[in-house]
N, C-alpha and C positions, 0 to 999 in steps of 0.2 A: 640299498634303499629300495624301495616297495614302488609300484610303478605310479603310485596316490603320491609318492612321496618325492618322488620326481616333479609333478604339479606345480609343487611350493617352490617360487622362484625367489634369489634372493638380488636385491640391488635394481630392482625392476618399478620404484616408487610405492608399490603398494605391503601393508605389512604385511607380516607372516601369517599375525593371527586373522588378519582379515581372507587371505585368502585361505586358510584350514577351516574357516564360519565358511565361507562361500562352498568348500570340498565336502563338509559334513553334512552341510543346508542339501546341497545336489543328492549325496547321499538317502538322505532321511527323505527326501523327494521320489528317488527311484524305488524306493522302498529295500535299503540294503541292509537296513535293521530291523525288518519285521517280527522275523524269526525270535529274536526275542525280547523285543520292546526298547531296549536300553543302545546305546552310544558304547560304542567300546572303551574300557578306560584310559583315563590319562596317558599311563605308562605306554599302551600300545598306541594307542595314535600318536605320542610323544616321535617314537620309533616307527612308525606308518610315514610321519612327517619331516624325518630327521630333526626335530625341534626338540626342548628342554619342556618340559611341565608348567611351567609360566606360561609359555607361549599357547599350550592347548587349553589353558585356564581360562585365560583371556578370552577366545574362541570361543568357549564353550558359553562365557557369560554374555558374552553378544548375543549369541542365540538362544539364551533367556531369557533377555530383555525384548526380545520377539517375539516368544511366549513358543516356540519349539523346543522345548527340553528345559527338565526343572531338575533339579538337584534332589537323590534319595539316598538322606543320609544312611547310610551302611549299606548303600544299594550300588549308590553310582550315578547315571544321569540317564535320567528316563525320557523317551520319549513321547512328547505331550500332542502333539500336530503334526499330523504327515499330510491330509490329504489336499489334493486342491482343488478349486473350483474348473470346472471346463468352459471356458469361453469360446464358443464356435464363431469364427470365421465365413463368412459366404454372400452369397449375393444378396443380401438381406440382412445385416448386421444392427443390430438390436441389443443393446444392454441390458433390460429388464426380460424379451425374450430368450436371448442365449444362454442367461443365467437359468432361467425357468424356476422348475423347482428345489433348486439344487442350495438357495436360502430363502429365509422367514421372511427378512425384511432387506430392499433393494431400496436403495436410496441415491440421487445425483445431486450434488447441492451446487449450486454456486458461487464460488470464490470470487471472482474479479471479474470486469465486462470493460471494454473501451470501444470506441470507434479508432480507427489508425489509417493512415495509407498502408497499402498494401506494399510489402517489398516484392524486390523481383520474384524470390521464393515462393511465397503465398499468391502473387498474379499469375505465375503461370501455372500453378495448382487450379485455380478457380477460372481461367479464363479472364483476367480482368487487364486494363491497361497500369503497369506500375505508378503507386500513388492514387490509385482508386480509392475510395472511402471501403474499408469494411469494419466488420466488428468482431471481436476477438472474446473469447468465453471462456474461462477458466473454472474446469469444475473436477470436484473430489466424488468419486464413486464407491459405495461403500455397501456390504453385504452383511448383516445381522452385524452391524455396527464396526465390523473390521476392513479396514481401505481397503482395495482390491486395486485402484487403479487412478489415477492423475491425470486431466489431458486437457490440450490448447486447442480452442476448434477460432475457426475464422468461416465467414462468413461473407457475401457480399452486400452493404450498406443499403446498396440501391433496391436491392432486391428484399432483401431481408432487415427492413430498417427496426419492427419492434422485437429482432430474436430477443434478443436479452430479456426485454420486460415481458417476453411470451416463456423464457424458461425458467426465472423468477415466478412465476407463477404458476406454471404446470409442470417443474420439474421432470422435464421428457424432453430431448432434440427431434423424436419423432413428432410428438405431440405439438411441441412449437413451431416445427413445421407445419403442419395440419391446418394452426392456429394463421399461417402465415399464407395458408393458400397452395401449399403443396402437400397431394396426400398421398405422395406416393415417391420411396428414392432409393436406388440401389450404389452397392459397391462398387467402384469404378478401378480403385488399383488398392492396395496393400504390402506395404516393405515394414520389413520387422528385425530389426536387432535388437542384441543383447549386450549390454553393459549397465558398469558402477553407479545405481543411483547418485544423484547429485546432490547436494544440502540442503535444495527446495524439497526434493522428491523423496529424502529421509527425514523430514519434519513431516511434509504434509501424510505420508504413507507409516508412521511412527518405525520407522525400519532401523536398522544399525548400521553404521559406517562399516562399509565392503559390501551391501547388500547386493544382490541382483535386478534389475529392472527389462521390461522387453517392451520394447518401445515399438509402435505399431504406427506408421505414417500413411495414413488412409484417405482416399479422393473419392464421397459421395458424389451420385450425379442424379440427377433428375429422368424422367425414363424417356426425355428425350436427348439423352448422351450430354446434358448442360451442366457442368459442376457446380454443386451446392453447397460444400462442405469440403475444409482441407482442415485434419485435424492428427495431433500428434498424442497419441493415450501409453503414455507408460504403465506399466500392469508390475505389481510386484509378483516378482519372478517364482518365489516360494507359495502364493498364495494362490497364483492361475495360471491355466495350462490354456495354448491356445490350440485348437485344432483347426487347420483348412479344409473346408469342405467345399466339391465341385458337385 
């Protein structure tokens, strides 16, 4: 077996074909089919996988249903979308800047708003005592109409009592900042893992079950070292690359 094919575990909770979707997505990513457009057939990645033809069917229709590879009849399975968007990381992290020109149209909408006490987690992100009032944001980020990305931001109440009705209306965290009396907030820490979308985050990102997500857990602060923002943005993993920059 092929050292791709070693990858495919078996008895480990996750299916087969979900992990040869996640091997071929990484694939089509790194750019390992350029050369000549197409997915390698069935028969070979059957054998790439130690798997039966069912199982790379299967895989292969997932990543269909993603709009990465479409099916040419007497051709084999082409590929449709390789590249991805570059999301820069840095002391100044900005969605509508880091994206730049790289799409038409950027868009942040928001899903859901509450005020909550703060748990231990979110008070010591932001400075607050646990049980604090804050308010919580849930928005879908989206690039010529394709999700790029999911995230949880919290906020503190006190400070930031009209965020929500400031990003209902100006669709921008910097901009509703601004609106709030802060015109100015950098990056303060960033942790980033990589795992299994979740059932929220394969409805709201339209992804397929086994997809990939890189979840980025980020502490804005104010430029006087004050936390303003503790927020959790999952990026779908085939769709954006993130780079750190110092």
């Amino acid at each position: 077996m092929t050292r791709a094919g070693r990858m495919v575990e078996r008895q480990i909770g996750v299916a087969l074909w979900r992990q040869i979707a996640d091997r071929i997505r990484l694939s089509i990513s790194n750019g390992d089919y350029d050369a000549t457009g197409m997915a390698p057939p069935e028969t070979v990645l059957a054998a790439q996988f130690g798997v039966n033809r069912h199982t790379v069917r299967s895989a292969l229709a997932s990543l269909a249903d993603e709009g990465l590879v479409t099916a040419v009849q007497g051709r084999g399975t082409m590929i449709t979308r390789k590249e991805r968007l570059n999301f820069p990381i840095s002391r100044r992290t900005r969605f509508s800047q880091g994206l730049g020109n790289q799409a038409r149209d950027l868009e942040a909408r928001l899903l859901d708003h509450a005020q909550m006490p703060a748990t231990r987690e979110i008070a010591d992100a932001l400075g607050l005592a646990p049980g604090a009032p804050c308010i919580r944001l849930d928005l879908l980020s989206s690039a010529d109409g394709r999700g790029v990305s999911c995230s949880t931001s919290y906020f503190s109440a006190e400070r930031f009592p009209q965020i929500a009705a400031h990003f209902a209306t100006l669709g921008s965290i910097t901009r509703s900042f601004a609106a709030s009396g802060l015109d100015d907030y950098v990056r303060a820490s960033t942790e980033i893992v990589a795992r299994h979308a979740d059932a929220n985050e394969l409805v709201l990102l339209k992804l397929s079950p086994g997809a990939i997500v890189i979840e980025a857990q980020a502490i804005n602060a104010d430029l006087q070292g004050r936390p303003v923002q503790y927020s959790r943005t999952r990026f779908a993993a085939d769709r954006v690359k993130l780079t750190i920059e110092t």
